[in-house]
C-alpha positions in Angstrom: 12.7 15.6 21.8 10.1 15.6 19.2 10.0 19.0 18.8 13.7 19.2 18.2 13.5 15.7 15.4 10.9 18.2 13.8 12.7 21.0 13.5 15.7 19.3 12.1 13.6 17.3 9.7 12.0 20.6 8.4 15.8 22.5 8.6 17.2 19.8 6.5 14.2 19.7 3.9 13.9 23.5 3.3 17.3 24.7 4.5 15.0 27.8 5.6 15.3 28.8 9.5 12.3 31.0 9.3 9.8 28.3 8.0 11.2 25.8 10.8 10.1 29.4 13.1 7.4 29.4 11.7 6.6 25.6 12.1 7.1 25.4 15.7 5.0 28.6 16.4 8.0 30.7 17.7 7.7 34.8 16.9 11.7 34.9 16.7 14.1 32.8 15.1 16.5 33.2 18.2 13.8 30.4 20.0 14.1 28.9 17.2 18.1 27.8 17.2 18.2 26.3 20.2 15.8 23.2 18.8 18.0 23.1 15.7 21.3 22.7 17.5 23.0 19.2 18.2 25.9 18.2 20.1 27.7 15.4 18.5 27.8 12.9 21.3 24.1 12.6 21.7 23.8 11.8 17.8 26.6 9.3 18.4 25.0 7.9 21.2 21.1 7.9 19.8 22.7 6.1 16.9 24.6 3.1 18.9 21.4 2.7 21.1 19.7 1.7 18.0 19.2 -1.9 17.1 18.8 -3.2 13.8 15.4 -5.3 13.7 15.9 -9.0 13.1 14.5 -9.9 9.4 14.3 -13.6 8.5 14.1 -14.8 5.0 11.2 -15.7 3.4 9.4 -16.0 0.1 5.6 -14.9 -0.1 3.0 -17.1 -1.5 -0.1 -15.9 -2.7 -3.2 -17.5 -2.1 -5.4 -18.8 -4.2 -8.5 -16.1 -3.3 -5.8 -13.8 -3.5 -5.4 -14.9 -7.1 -8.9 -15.1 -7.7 -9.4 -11.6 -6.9 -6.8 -10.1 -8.7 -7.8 -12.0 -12.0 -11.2 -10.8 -11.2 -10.2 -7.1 -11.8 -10.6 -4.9 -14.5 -7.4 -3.4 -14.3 -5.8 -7.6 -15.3 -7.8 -7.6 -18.3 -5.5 -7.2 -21.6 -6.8 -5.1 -24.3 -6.5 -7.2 -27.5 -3.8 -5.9 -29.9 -5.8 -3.9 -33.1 -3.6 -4.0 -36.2 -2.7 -0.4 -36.2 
């Protein structure tokens, strides 16, 4: 299964069957097209047996040392305006 997520991961980003070949070690693209072919169904049935994760709400709040810290660096420091 991981194999055949790779290869269609590296079909899909370079559209190129002989780098996905290449990827996956094979010395002929015929080896090759059997990890880049998918039957409908499973797809349809991978993406039902996925369950979206339950997120609650919430608003973060920094800590005061977090604060502290981030005052403290030298990337928070403002350069003062010259009057160029």
């Amino acid at each position: 299964m991981l194999r055949h997520t790779f290869a269609l991961m590296v079909l899909q980003a370079t559209k190129d069957m002989r780098k996905v070949s290449l990827w996956l070690g094979h010395a002929s693209v015929q080896t090759t097209e059997m990890y880049t072919r998918i039957d409908p169904s499973v797809k349809l049935e991978a993406l039902e047996s996925v369950v979206a994760p339950r997120l609650r709400s919430a608003r973060f709040r920094a800590t005061g040392k977090l604060i502290a810290s981030l005052n403290a660096a030298p990337f928070m420091h403002r350069r003062k305006a010259t009057g160029r």
